[in-house]
GUTORSE-294591 format. One record per atom (N, C-alpha, C, O): residue number from 1; atom name; residue in one letter; x, y, z. Coordinates in Angstrom, 1 decimal. Example, Ala and Ser with C-alpha at 12.3 -4.5 7.8 and 13.67 -1.06 7.14 Angstrom:
BEGIN
LUMTOR num atomo residuo      x      y      z
LUMTOR   1     N       A   13.2   -5.7    7.8
LUMTOR   1    CA       A   12.3   -4.5    7.8
LUMTOR   1     C       A   13.2   -3.3    7.8
LUMTOR   1     O       A   14.2   -3.3    8.5
LUMTOR   2     N       S   12.8   -2.2    7.1
LUMTOR   2    CA       S   13.7   -1.1    7.1
LUMTOR   2     C       S   12.9    0.0    7.9
LUMTOR   2     O       S   13.4    1.1    8.0
//
This chain:
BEGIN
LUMTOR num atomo residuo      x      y      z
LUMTOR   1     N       X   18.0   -3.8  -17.6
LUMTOR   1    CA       X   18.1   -3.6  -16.2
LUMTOR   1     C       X   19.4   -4.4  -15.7
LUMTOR   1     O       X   19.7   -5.4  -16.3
LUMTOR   2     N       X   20.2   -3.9  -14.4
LUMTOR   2    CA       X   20.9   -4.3  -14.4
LUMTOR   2     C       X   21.2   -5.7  -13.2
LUMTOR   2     O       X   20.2   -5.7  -12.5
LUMTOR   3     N       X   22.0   -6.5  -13.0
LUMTOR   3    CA       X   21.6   -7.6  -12.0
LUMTOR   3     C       X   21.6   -6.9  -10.6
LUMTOR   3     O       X   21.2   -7.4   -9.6
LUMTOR   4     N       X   22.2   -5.6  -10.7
LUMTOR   4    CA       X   21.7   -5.4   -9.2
LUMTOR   4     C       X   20.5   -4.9   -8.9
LUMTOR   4     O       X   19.9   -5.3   -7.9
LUMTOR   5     N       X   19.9   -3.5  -10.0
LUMTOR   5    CA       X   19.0   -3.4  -10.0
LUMTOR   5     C       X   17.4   -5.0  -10.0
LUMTOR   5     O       X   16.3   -4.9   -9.4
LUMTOR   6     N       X   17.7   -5.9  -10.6
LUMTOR   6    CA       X   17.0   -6.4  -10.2
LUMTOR   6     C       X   16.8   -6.7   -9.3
LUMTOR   6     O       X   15.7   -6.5   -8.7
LUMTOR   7     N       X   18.0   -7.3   -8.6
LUMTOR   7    CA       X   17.9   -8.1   -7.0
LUMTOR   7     C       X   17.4   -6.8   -5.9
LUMTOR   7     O       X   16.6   -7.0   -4.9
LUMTOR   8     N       X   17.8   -5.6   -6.2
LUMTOR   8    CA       X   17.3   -4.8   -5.5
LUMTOR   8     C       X   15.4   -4.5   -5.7
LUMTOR   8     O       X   14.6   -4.7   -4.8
LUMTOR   9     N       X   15.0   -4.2   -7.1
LUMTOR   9    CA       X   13.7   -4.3   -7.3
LUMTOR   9     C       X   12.9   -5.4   -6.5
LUMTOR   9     O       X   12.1   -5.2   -5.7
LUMTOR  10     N       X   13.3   -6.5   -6.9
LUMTOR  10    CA       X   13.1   -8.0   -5.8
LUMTOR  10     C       X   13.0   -8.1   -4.4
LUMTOR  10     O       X   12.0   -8.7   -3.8
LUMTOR  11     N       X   14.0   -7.4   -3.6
LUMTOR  11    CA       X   14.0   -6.9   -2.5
LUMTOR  11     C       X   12.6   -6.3   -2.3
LUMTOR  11     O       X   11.5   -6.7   -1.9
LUMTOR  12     N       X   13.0   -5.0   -2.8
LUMTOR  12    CA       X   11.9   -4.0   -2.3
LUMTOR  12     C       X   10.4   -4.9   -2.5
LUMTOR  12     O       X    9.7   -5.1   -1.5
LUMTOR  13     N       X   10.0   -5.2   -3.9
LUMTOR  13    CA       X    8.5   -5.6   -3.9
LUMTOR  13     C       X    8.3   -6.8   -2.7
LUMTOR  13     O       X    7.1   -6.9   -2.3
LUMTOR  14     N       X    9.4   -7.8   -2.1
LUMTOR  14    CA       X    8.8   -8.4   -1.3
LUMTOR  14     C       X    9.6   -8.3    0.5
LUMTOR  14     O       X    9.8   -9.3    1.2
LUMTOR  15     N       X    9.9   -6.8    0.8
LUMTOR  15    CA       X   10.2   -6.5    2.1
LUMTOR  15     C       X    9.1   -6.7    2.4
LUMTOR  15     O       X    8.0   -6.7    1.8
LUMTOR  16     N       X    9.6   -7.0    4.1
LUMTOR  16    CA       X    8.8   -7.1    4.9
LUMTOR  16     C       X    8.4   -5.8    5.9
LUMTOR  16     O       X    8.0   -4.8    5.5
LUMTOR  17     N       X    8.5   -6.0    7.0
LUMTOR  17    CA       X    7.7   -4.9    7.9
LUMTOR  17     C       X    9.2   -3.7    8.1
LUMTOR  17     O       X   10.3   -4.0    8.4
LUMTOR  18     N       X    8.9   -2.7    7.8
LUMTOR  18    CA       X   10.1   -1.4    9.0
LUMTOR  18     C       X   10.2   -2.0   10.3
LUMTOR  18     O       X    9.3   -2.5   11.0
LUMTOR  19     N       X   11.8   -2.0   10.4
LUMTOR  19    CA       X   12.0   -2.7   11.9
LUMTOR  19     C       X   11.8   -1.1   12.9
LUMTOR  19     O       X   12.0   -1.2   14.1
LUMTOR  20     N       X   11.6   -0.2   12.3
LUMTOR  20    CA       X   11.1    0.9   13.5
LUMTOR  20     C       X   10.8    1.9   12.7
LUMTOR  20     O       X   11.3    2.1   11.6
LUMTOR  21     N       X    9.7    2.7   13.5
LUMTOR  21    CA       X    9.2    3.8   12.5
LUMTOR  21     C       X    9.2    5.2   13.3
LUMTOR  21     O       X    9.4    5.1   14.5
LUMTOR  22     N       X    9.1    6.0   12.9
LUMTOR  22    CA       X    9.4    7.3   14.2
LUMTOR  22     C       X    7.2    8.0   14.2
LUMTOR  22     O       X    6.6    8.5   13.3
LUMTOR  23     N       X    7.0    7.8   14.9
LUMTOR  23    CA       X    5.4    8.3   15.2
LUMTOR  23     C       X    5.7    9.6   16.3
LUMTOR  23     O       X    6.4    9.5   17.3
LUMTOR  24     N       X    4.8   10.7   15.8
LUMTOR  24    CA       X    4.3   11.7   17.2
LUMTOR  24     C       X    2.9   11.7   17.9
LUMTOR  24     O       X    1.8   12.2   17.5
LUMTOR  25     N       X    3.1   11.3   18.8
LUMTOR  25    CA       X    1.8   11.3   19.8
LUMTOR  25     C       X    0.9   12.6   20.2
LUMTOR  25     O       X    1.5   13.5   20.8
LUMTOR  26     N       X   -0.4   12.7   20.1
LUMTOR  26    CA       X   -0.6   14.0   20.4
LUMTOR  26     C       X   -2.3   13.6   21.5
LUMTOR  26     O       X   -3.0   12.6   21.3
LUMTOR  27     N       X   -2.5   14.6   22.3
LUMTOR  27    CA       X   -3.7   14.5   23.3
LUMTOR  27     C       X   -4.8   14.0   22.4
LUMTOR  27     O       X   -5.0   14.4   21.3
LUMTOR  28     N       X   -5.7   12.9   23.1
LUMTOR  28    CA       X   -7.1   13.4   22.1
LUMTOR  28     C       X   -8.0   14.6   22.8
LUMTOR  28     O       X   -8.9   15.3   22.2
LUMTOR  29     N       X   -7.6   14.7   24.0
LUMTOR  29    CA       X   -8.4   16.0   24.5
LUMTOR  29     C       X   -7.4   17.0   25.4
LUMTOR  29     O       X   -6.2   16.8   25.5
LUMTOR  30     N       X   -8.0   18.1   25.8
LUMTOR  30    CA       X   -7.0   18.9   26.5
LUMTOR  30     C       X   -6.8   18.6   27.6
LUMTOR  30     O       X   -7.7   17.8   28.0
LUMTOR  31     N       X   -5.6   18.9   28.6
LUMTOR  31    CA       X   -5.3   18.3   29.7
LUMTOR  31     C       X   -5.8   19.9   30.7
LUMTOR  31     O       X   -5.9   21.0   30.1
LUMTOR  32     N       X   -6.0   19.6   32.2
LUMTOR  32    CA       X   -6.3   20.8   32.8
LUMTOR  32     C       X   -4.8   22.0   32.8
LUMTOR  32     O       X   -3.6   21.5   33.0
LUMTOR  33     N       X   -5.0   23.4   32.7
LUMTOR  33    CA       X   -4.1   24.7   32.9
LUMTOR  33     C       X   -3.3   24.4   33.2
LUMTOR  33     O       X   -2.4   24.8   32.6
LUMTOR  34     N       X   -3.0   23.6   34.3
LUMTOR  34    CA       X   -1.9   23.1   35.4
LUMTOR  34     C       X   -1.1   22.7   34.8
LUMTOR  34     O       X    0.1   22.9   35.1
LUMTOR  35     N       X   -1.3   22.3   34.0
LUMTOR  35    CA       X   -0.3   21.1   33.2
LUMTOR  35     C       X    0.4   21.5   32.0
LUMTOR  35     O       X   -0.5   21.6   31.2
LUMTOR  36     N       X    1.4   21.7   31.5
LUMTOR  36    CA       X    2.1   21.6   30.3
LUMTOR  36     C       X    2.4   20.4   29.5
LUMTOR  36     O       X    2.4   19.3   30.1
LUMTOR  37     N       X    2.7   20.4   27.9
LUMTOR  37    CA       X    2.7   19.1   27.3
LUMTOR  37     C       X    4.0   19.4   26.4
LUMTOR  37     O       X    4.1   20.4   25.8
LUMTOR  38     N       X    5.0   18.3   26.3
LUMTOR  38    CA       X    6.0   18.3   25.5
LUMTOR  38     C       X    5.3   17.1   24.8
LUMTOR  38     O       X    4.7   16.2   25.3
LUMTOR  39     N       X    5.7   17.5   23.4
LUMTOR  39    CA       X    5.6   16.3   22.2
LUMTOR  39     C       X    7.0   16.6   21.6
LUMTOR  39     O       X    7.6   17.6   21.3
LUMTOR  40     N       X    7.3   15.0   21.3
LUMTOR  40    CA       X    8.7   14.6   20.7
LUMTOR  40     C       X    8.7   13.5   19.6
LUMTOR  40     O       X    7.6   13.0   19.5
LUMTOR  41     N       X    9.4   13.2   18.8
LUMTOR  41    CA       X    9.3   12.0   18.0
LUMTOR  41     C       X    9.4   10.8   19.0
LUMTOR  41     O       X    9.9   11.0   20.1
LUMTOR  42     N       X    8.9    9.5   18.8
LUMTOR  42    CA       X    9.2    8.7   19.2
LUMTOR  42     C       X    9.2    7.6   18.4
LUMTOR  42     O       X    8.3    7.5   17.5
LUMTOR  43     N       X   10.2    6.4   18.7
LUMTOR  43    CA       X   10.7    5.2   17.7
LUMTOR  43     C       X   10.3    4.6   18.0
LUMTOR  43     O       X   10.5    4.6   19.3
LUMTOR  44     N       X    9.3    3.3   17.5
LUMTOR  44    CA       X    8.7    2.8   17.8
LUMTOR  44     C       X    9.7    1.2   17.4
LUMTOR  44     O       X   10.4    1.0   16.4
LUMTOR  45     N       X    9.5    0.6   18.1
LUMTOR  45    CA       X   10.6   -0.7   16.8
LUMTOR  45     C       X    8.9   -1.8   17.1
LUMTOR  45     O       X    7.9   -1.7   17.8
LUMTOR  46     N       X    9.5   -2.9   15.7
LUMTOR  46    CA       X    8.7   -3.8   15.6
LUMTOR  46     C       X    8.7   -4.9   16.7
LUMTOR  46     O       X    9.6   -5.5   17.3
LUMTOR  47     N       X    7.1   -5.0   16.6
LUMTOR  47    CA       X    6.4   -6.1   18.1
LUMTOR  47     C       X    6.1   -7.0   17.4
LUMTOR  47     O       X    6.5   -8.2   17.7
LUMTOR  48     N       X    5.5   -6.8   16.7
LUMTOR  48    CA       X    4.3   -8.2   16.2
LUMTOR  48     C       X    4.1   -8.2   14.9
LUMTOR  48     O       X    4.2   -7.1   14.3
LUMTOR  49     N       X    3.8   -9.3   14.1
LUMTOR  49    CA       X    3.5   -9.0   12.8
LUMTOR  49     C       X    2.0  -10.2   13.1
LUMTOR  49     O       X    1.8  -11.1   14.0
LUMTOR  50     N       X    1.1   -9.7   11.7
LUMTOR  50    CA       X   -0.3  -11.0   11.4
LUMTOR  50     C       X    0.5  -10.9   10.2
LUMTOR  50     O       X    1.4  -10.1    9.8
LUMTOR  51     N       X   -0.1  -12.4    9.5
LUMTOR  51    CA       X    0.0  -12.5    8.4
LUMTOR  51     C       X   -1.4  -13.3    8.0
LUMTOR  51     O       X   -2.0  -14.2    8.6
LUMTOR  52     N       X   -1.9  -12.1    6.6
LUMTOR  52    CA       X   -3.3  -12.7    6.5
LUMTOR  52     C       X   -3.4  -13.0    5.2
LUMTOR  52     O       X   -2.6  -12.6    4.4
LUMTOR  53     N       X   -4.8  -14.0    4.8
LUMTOR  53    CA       X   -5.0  -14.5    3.2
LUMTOR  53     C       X   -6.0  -13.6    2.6
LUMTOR  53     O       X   -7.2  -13.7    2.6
LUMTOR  54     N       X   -5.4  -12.8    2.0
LUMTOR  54    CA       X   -6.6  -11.5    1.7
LUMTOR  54     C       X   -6.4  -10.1    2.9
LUMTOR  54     O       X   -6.1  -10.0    4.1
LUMTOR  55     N       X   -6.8   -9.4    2.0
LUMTOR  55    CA       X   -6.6   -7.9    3.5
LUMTOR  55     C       X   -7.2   -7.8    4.9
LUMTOR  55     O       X   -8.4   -8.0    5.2
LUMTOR  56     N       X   -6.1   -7.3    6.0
LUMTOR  56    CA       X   -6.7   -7.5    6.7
LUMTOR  56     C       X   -8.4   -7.5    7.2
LUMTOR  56     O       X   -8.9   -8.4    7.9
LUMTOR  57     N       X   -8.9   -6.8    6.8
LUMTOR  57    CA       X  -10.3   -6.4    7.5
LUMTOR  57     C       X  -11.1   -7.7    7.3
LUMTOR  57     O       X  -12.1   -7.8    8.0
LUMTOR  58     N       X  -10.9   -8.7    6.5
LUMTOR  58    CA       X  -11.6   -9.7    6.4
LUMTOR  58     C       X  -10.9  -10.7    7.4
LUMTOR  58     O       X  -11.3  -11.9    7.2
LUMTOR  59     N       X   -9.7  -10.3    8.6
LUMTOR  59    CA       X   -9.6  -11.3    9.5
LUMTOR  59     C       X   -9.2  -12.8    9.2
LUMTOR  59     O       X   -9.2  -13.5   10.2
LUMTOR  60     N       X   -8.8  -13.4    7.9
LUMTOR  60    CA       X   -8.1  -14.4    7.7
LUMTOR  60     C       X   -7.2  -14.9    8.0
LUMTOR  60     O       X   -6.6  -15.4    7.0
LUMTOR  61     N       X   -6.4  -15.1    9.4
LUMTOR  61    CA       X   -5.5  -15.0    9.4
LUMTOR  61     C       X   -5.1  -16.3    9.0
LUMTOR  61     O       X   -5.8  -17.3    8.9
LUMTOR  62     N       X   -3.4  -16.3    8.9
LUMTOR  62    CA       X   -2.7  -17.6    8.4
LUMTOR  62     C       X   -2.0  -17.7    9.3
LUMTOR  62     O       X   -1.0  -16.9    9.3
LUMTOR  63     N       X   -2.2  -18.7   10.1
LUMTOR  63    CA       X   -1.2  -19.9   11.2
LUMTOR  63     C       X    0.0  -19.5   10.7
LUMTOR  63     O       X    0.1  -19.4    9.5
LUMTOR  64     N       X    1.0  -19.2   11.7
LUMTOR  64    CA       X    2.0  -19.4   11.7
LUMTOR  64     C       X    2.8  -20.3   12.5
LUMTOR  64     O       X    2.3  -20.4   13.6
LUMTOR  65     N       X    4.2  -21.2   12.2
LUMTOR  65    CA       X    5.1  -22.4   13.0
LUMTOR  65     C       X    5.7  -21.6   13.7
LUMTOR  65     O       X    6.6  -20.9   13.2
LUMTOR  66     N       X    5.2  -21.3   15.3
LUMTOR  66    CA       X    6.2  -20.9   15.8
LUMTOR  66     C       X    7.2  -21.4   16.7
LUMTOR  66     O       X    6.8  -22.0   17.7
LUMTOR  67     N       X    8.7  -21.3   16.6
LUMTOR  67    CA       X    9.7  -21.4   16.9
LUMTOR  67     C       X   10.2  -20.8   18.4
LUMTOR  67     O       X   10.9  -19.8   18.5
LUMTOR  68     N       X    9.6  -21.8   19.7
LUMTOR  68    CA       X    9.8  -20.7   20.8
LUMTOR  68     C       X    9.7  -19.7   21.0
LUMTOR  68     O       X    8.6  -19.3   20.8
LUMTOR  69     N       X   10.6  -19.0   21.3
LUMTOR  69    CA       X   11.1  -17.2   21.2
LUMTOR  69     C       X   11.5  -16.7   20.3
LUMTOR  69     O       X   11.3  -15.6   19.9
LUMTOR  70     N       X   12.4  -17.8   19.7
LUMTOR  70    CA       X   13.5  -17.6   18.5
LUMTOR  70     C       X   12.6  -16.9   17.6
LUMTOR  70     O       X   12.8  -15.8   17.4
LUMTOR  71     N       X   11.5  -17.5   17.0
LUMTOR  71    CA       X   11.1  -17.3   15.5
LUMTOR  71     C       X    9.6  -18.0   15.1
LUMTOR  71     O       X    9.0  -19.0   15.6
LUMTOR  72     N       X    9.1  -17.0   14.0
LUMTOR  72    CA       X    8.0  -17.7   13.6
LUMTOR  72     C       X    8.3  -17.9   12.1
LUMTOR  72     O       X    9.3  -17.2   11.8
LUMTOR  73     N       X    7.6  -18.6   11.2
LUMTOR  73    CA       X    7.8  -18.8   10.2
LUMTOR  73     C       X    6.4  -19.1   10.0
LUMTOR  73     O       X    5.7  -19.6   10.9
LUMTOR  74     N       X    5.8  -18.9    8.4
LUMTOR  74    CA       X    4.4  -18.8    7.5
LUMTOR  74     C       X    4.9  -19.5    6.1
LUMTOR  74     O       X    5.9  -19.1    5.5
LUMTOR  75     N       X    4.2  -20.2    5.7
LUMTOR  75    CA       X    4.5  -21.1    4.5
LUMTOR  75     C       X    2.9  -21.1    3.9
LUMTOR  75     O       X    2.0  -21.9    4.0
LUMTOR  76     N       X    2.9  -19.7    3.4
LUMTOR  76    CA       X    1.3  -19.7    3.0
LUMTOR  76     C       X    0.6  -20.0    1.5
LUMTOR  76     O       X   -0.4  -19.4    1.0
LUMTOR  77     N       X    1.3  -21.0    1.1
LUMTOR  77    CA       X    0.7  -22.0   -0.1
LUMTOR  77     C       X    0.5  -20.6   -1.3
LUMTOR  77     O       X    1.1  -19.7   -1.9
LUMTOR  78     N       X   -0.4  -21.2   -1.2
LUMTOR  78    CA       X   -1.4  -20.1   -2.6
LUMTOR  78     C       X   -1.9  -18.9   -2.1
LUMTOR  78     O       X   -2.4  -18.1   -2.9
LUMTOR  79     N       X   -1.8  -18.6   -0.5
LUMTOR  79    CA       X   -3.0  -17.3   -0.3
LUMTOR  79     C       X   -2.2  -16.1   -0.9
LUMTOR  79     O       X   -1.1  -16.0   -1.3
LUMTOR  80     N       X   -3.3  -15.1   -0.9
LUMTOR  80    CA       X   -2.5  -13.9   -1.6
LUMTOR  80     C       X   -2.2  -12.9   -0.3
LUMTOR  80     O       X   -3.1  -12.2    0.3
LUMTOR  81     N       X   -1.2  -13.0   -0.1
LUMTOR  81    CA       X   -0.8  -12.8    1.3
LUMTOR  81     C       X   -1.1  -11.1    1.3
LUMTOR  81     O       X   -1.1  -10.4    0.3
LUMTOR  82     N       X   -1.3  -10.8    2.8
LUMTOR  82    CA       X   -1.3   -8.9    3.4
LUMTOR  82     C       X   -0.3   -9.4    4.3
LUMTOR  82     O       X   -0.1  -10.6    4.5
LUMTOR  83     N       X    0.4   -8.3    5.0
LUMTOR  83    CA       X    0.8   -8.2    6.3
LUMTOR  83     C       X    0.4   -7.0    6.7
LUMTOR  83     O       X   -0.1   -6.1    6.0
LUMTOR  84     N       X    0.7   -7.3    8.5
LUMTOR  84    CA       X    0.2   -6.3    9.3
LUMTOR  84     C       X    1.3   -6.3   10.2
LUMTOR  84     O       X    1.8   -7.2   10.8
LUMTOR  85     N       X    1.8   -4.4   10.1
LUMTOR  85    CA       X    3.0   -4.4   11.1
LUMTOR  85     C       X    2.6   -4.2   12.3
LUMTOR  85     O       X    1.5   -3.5   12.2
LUMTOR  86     N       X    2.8   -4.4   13.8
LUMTOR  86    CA       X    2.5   -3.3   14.6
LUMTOR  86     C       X    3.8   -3.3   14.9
LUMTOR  86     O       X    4.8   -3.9   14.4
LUMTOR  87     N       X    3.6   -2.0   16.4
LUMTOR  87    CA       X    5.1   -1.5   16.8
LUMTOR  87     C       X    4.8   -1.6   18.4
LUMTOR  87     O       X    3.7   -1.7   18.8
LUMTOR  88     N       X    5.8   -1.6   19.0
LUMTOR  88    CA       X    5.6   -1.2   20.5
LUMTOR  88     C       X    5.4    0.1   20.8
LUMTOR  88     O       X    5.9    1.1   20.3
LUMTOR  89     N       X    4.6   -0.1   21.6
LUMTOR  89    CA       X    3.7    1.6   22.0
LUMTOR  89     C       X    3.0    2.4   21.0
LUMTOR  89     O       X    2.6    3.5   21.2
LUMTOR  90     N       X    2.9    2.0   20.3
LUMTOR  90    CA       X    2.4    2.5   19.4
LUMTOR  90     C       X    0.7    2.3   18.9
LUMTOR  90     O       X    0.2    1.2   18.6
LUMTOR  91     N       X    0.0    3.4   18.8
LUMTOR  91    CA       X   -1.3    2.3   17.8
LUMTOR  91     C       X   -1.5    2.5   16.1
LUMTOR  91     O       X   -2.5    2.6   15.4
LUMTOR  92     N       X   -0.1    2.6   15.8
LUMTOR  92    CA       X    0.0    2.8   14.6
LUMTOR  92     C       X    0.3    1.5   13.9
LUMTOR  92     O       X    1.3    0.7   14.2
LUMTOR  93     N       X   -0.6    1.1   12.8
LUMTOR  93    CA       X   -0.4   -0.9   12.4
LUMTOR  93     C       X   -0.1   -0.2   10.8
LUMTOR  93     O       X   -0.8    0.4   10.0
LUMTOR  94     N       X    0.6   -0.4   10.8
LUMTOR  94    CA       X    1.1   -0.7    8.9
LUMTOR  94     C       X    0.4   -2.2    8.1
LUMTOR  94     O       X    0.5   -3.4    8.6
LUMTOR  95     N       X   -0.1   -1.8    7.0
LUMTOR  95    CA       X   -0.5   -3.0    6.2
LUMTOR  95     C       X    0.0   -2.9    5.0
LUMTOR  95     O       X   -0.2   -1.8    4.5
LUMTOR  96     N       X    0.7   -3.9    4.2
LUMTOR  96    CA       X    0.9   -4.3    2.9
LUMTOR  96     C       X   -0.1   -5.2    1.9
LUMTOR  96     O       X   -1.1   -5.4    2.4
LUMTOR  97     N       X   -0.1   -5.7    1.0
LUMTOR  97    CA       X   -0.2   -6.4    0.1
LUMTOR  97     C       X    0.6   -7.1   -0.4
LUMTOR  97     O       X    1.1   -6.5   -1.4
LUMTOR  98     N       X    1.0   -8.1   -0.3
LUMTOR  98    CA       X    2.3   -8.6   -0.5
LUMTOR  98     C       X    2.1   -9.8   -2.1
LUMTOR  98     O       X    3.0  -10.1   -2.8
LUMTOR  99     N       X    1.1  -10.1   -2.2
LUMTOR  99    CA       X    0.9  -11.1   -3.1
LUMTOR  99     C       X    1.2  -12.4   -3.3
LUMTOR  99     O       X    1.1  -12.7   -2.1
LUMTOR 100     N       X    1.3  -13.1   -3.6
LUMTOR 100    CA       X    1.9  -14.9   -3.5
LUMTOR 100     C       X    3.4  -14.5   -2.8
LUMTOR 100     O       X    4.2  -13.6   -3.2
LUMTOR 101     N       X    3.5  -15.2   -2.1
LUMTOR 101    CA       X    5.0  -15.7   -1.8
LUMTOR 101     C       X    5.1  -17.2   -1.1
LUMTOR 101     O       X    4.1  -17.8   -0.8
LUMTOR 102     N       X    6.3  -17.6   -0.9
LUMTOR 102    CA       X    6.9  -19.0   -0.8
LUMTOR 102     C       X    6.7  -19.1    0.8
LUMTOR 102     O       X    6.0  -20.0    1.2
LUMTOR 103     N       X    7.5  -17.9    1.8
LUMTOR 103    CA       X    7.7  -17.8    3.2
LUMTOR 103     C       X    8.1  -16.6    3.5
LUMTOR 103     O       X    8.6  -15.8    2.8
LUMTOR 104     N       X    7.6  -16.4    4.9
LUMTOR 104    CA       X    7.4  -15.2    5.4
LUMTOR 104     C       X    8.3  -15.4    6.9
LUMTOR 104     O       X    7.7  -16.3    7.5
LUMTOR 105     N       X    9.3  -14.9    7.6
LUMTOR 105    CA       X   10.0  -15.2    9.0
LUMTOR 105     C       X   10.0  -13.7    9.3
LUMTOR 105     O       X   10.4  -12.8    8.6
LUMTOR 106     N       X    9.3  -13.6   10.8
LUMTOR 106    CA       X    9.3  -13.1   12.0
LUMTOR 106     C       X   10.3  -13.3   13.0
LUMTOR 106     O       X   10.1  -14.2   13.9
LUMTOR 107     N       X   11.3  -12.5   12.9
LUMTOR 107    CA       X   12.5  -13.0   14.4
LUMTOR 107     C       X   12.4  -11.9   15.2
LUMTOR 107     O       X   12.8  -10.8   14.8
LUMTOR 108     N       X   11.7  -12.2   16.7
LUMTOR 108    CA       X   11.1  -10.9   17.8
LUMTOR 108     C       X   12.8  -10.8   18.1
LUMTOR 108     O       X   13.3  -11.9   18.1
LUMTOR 109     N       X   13.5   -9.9   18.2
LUMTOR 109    CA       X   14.4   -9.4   19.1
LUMTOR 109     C       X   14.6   -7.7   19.7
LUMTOR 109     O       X   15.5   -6.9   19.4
LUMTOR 110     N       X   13.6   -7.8   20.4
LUMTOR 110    CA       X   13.4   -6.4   20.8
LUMTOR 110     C       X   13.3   -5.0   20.0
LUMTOR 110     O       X   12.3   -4.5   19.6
LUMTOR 111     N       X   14.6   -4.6   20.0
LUMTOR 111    CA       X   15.0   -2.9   19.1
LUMTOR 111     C       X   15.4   -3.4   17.7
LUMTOR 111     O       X   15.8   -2.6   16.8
LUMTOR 112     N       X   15.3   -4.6   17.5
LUMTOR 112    CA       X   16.5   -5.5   16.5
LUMTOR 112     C       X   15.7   -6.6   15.9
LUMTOR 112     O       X   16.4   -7.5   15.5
LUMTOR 113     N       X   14.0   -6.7   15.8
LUMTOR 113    CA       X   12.9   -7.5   15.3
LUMTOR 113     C       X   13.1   -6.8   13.9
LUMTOR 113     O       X   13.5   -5.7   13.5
LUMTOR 114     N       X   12.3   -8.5   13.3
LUMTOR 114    CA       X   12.6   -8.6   11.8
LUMTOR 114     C       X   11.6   -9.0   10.9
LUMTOR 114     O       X   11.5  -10.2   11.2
LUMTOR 115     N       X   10.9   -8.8   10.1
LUMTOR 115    CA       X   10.2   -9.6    9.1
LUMTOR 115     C       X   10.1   -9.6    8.0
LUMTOR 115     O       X    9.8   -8.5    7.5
LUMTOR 116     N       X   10.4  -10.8    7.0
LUMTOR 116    CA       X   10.5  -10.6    5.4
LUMTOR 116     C       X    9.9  -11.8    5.5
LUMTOR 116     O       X    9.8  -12.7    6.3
LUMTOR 117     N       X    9.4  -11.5    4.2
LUMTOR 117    CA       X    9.3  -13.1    2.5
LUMTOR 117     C       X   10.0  -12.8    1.6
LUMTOR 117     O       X   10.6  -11.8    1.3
LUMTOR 118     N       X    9.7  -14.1    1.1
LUMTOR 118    CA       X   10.6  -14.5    0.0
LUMTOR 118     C       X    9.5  -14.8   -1.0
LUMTOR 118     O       X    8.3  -14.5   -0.7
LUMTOR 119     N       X    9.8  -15.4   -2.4
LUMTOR 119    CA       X    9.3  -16.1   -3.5
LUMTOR 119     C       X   10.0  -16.9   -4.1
LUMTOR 119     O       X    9.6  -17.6   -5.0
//
């Protein structure tokens, strides 16, 4: 393998959240005659991230240092880390499995929010 191929492989197993994902919205019920409905893609960019010790559904979450507005940062020891993406407008949450890692940074900047770890 080659050194870029690694650093790339490396990358990928420990990205962090899509900084925007494209979702289509659709009615959960019908609207009255009157009314017509356009559906379109919509981009959703990243709002929020959890970071938890074990998969979400068991609700563990791990404290994160946060940095004003600027930034949060996760230094989660030993746990075997998940993440949870959400998006703005959206109720679509992405979850990973992420496995041991070193640190995890969240920087909110609107259309332009970020999150990775490292090992």
């Amino acid at each position: 393998m080659s050194v870029y191929a690694a650093v790339l492989a490396t990358a990928l197993q420990f990205a962090g959240c899509p900084p925007s994902i494209l979702d289509q919205q659709s009615l959960a019920k019908p609207v009255p005659p009157q009314w017509s409905v356009e559906v379109s893609l919509g981009r959703r960019h990243l709002a929020r991230v959890w970071v938890y010790d074990g998969p979400p559904a068991q609700l563990k979450i791990v404290d994160g240092i946060k940095r004003g507005q600027e930034w949060t940062e996760w230094r989660p020891g030993e746990a075997d880390v998940w993440v949870e993406c959400r998006y703005q407008d959206s109720g679509i949450v992405l979850a990973r499995h992420l496995g041991k890692v070193k640190s995890c940074l969240f920087v909110p900047r609107g259309s332009g929010a970020s999150f990775d770890c490292s090992n």
